[in-house]
N, C-alpha and C positions, 0 to 999 in steps of 0.2 A: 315944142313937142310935148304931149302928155302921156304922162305913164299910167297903165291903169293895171290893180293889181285887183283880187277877188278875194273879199274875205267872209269866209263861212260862217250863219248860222245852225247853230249845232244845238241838238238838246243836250241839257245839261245831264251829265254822269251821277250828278250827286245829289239828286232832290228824292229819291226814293231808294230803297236799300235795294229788294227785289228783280230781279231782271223778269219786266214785267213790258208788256207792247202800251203803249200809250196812243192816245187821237188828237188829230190836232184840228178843236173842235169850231174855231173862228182865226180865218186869218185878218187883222185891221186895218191892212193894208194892201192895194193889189199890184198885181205883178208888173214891173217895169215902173216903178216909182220912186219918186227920190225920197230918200230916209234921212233921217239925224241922228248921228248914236245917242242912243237911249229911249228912242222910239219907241211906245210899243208896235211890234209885229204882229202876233199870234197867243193865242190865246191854247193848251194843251193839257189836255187829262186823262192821268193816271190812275185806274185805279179810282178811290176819292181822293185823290191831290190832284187840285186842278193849280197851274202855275202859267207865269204871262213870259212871253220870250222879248227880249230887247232888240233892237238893233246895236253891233257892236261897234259901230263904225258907221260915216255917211257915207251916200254912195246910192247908185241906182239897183234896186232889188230884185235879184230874180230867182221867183216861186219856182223850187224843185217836186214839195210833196204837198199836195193838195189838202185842202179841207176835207176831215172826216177821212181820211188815211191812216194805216196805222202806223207808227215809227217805233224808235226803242233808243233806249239812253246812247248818248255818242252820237245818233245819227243827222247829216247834211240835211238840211231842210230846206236850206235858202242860200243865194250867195249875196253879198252886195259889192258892185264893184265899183272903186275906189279911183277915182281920180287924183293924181298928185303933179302940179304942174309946174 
């Protein structure tokens, strides 16, 4: 039997002080793909801070907010869900 648990990719809280909307201007990966942690995923820019999102965990990917959307610090962007057998 396998268990499969979801873990969130989230943009980070701490890369710019401001509570400011950011875009997430490339994703490097497409949806329903299998990841490695420390993938890069997406590419997002704030403001001028543009910063790269990882994958936190392997697992198969799945795209919540599109390219060129806007989000804001904290927010779910992706899930990847996690196989453990």
């Amino acid at each position: 039997m396998t268990d499969e648990t979801a873990q969130a990719v989230r943009i980070p809280v701490d890369l710019w002080e401001e509570d400011v909307e950011a875009v997430i201007t490339t994703w490097f990966v497409s949806g329903e793909a299998e990841v490695d942690q420390g993938d890069l995923l997406a590419e997002v820019m704030a403001e001028k801070i543009q910063f790269e999102i990882v994958a936190p965990a392997s697992g198969i990917l799945n795209i919540m907010v599109q390219q060129d959307e806007l989000v804001e610090k904290g927010d779910t962007i992706a899930t990847i869900t996690v196989s453990s057998n």
